[in-house]
C-alpha atoms as one frame of an Amber mdcrd trajectory, in Angstrom:
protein
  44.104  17.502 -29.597  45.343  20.594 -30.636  48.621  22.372 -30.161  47.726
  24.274 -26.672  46.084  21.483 -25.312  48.851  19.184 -25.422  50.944  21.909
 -23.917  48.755  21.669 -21.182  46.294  24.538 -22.020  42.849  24.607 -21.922
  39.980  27.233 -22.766  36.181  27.658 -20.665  33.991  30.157 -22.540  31.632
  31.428 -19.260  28.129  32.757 -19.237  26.815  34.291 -16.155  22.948  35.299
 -14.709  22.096  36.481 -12.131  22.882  40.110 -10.488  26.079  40.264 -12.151
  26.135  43.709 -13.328  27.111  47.025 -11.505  28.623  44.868  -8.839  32.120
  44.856  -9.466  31.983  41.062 -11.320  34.394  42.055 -14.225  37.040  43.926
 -11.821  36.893  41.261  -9.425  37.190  38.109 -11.979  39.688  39.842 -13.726
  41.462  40.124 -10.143  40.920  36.638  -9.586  42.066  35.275 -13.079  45.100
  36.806 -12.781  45.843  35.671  -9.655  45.211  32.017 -10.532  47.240  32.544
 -13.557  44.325  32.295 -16.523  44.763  34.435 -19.320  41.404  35.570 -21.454
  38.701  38.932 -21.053  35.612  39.461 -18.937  32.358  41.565 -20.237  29.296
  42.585 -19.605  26.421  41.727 -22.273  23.669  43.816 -23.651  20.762  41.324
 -21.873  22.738  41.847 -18.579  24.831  38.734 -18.233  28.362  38.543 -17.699
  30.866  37.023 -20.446  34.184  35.458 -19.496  36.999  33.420 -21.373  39.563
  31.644 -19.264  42.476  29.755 -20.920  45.809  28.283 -19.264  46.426  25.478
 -16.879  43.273  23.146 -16.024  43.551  24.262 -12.582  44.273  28.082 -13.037
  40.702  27.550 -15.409  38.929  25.918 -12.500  39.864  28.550  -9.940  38.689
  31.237 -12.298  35.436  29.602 -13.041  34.595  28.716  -9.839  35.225  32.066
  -8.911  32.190  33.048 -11.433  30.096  30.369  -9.929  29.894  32.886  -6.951
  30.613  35.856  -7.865  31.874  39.033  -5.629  29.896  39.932  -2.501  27.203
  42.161  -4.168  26.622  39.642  -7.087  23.743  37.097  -7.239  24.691  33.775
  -9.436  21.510  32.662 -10.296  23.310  29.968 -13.133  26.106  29.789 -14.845
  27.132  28.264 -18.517  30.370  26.853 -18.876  31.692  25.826 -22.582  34.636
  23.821 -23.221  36.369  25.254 -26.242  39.933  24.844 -27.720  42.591  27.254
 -26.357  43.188  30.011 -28.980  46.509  30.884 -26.807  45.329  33.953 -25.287
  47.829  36.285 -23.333  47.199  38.469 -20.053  43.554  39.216 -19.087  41.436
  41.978 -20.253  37.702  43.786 -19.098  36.211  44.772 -22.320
């Protein structure tokens, strides 16, 4: 167990598909993230996907990720990718 994680802090790196891009997914994760208190970045990839990291409190990381799972109105999830990783003790949230 590493340092973060037995502060309580865990890490999800998210892949998206779907109609995810030109739909307002990055503002509106980033929206949600911070409002479930997850620090980590949201981007959109060359092969249209969208990108996320999520680290904090196992619950603020759920809420976040379940937010991808769906996606804003416009989006489309066709499938998402979820990868537990170890916190790298990320601060704030960004849109790359």
């Amino acid at each position: 167990m590493t340092d973060a994680e037995s502060k309580g802090r865990c890490r999800r790196h998210v892949f998206v598909t779907g109609l995810v891009q030109n739909v307002w997914f990055r503002a509106t994760t980033a929206k949600h993230a911070v409002q479930a208190g997850a620090d980590g970045w949201v981007r959109n990839l060359p092969d249209g996907r969208v990108e996320a990291v999520f680290e904090g409190s196992s619950e603020a990381v759920r809420k976040a990720v379940d937010f991808c799972s769906r996606g804003p109105e416009l989006a489309r999830v066709d499938r998402i990718e979820v990868i537990e990783e170890n916190p790298e003790n990320l601060e704030g949230f960004k849109i790359r």
